[in-house]
Backbone as numpy.savetxt, mean C-alpha at the origin, in Angstrom:
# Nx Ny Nz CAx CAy CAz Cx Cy Cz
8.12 4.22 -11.82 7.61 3.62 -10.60 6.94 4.69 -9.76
5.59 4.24 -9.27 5.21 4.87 -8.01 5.44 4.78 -6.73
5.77 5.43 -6.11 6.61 5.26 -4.17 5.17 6.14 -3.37
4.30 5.32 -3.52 3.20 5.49 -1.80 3.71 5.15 -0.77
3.81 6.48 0.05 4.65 6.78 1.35 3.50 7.21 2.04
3.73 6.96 3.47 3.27 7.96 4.62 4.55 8.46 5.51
5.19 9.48 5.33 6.69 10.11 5.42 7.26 9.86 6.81
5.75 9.67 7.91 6.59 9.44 9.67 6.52 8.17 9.52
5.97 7.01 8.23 6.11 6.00 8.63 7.87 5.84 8.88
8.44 4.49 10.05 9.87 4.11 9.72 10.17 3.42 8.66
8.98 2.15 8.40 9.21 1.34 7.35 9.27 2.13 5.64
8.32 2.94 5.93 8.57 4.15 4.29 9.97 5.08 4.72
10.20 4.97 5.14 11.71 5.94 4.99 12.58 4.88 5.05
12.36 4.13 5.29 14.04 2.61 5.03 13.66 2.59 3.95
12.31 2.20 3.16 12.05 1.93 1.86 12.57 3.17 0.74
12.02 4.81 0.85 12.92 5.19 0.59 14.07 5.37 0.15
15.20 4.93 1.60 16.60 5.18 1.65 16.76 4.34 0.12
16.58 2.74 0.65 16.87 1.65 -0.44 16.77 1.96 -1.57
15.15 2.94 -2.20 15.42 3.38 -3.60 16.61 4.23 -3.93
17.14 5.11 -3.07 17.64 5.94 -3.12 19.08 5.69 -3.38
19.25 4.84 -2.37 20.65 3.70 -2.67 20.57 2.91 -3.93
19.56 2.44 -4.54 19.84 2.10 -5.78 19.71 2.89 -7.01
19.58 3.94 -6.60 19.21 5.02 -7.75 18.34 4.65 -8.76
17.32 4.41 -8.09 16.04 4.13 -8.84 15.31 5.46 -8.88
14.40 5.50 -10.01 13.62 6.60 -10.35 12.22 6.41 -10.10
11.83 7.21 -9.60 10.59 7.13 -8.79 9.96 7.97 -8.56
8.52 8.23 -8.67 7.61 9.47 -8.45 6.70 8.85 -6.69
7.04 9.96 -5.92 6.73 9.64 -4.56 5.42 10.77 -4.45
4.37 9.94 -3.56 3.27 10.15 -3.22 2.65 9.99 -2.03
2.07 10.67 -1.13 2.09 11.17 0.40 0.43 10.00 0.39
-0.03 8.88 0.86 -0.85 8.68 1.01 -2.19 9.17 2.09
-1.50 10.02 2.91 -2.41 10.86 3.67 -3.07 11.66 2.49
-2.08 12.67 2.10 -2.43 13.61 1.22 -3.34 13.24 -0.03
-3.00 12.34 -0.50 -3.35 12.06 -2.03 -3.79 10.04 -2.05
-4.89 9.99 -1.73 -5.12 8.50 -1.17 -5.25 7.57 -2.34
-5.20 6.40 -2.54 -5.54 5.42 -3.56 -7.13 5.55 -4.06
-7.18 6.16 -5.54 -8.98 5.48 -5.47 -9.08 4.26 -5.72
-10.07 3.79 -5.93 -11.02 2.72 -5.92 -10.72 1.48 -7.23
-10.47 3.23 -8.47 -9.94 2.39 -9.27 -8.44 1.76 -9.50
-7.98 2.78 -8.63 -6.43 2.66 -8.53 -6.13 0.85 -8.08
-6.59 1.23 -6.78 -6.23 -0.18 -6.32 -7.04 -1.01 -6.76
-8.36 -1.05 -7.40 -8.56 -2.52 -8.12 -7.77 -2.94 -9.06
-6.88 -1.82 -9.53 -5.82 -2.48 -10.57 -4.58 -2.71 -9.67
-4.03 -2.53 -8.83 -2.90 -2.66 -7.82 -3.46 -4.08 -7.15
-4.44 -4.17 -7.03 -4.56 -5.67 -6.21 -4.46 -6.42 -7.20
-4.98 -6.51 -8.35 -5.01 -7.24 -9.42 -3.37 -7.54 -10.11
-2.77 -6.61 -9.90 -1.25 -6.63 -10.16 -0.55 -7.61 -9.43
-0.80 -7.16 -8.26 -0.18 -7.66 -7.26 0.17 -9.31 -6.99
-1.46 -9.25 -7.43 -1.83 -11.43 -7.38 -2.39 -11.28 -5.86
-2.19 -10.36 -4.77 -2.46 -10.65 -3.47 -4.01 -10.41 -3.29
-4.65 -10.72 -2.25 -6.13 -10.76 -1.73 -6.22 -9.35 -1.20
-7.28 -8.89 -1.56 -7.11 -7.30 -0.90 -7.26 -7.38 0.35
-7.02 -8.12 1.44 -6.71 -8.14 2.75 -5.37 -7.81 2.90
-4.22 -8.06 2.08 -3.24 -7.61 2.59 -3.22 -6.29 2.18
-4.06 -6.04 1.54 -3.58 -3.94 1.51 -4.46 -3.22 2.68
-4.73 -3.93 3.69 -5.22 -3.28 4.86 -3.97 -3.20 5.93
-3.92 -1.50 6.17 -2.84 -1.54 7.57 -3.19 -2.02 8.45
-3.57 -3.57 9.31 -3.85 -4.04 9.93 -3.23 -3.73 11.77
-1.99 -3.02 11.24 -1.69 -2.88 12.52 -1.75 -1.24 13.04
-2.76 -0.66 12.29 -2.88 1.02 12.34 -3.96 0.82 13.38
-4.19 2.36 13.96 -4.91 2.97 15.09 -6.36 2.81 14.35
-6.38 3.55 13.12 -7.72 3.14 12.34 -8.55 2.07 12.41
-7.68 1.10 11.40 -7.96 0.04 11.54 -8.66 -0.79 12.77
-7.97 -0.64 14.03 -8.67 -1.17 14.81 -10.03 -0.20 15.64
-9.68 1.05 15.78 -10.88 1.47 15.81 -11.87 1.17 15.04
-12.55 0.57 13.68 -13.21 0.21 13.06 -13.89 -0.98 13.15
-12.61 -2.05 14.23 -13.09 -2.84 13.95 -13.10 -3.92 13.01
-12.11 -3.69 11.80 -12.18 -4.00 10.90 -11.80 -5.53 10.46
-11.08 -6.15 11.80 -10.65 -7.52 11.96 -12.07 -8.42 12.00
-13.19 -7.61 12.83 -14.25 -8.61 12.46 -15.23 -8.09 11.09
-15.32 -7.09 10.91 -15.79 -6.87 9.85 -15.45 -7.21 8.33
-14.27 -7.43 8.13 -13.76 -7.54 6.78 -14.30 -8.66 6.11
-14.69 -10.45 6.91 -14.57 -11.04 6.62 -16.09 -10.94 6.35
-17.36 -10.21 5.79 -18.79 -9.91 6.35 -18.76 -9.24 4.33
-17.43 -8.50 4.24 -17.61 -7.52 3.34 -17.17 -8.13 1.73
-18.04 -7.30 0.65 -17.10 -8.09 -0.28 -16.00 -7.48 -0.62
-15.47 -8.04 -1.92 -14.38 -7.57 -2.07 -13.79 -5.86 -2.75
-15.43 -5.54 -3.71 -15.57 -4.22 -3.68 -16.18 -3.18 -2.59
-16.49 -4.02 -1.73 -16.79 -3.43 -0.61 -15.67 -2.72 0.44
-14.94 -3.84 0.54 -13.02 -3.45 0.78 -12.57 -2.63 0.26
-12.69 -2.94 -1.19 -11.56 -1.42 -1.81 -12.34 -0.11 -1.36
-13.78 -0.04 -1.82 -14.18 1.25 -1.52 -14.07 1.94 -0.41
-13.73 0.68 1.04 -13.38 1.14 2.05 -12.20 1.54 2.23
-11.08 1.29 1.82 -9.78 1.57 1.31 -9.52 2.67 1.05
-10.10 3.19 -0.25 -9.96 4.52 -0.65 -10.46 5.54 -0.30
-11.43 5.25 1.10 -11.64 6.57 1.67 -10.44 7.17 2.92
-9.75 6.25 3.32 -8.76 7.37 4.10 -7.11 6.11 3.09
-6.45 7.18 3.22 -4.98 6.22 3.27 -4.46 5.79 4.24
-4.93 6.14 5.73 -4.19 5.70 6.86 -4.77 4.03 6.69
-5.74 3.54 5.96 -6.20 1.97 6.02 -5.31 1.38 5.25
-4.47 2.18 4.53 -3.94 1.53 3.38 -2.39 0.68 4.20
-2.04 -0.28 3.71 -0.78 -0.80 4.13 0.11 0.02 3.41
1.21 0.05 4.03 2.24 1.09 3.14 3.71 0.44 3.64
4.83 1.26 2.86 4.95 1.63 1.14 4.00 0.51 0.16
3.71 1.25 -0.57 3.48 1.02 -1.94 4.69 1.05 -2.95
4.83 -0.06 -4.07 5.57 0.37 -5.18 4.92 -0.07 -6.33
4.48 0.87 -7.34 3.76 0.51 -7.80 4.49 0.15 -9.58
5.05 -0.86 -10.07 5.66 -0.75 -11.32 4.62 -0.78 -12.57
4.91 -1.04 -13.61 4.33 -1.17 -14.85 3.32 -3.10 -14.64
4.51 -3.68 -14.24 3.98 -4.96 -13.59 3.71 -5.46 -13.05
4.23 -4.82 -11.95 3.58 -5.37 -10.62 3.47 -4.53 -9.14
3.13 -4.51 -7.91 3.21 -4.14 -6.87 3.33 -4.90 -5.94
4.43 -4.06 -5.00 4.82 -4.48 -4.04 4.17 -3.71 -2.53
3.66 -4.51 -1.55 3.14 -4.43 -0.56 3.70 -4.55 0.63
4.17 -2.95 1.62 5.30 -3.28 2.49 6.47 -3.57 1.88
7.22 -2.68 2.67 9.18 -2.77 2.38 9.55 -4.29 2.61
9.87 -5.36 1.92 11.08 -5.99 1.66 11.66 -6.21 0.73
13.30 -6.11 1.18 14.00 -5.90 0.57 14.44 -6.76 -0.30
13.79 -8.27 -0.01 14.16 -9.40 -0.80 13.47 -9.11 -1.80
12.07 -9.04 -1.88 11.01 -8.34 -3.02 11.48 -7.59 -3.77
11.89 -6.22 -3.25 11.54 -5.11 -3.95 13.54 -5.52 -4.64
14.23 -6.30 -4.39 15.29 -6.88 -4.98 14.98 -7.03 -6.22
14.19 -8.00 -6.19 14.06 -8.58 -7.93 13.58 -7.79 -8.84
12.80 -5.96 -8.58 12.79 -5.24 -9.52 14.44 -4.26 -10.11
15.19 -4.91 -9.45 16.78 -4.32 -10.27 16.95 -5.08 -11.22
């Protein structure tokens, strides 16, 4: 499993803890540092089943500096990712990324059914 973190997030460090508490194995990845490309997440959205609107941090400082609430709906859908993968602060986070699927944002009911 992949663990895309941004480390001051709160919600990535509860997410975290939880792997940690289940002693799950996991390779963790700083999304500031080391961001999603393009191709990454066209296969992570595709995993996922979700609309690549939900992998926008909608409630980040970025995000709304951009604008991006009226813009998104203007853009296509490779237009999105490519916007995506230029910073990780756009990205929604945690990430978990399995063999099958991804999970978007810590819950715990979700990220349950990969035990």
């Amino acid at each position: 499993m992949l663990f895309v973190h941004y480390p001051k997030c709160t919600t990535c460090k509860k997410a975290e803890k939880w792997l940690k508490d289940h002693e799950l194995t996991y390779k963790s990845r700083n999304i500031k540092e080391e961001n999603p490309t393009e191709e990454e997440l066209t296969e992570w959205i595709k995993r996922s089943g979700l609309p690549v609107k939900r992998f926008f941090n909608t409630s980040g400082m970025l995000y709304r500096e951009m604008g991006l609430k009226d813009k998104l709906p203007e853009m296509s859908e490779a237009e999105q990712i490519a916007l995506l993968a230029t910073d990780g602060m756009l990205v929604k986070r945690p990430l978990l990324v399995t063999e099958k699927d991804v999970k978007v944002a810590f819950k715990e009911a979700e990220w349950s059914s990969l035990l």
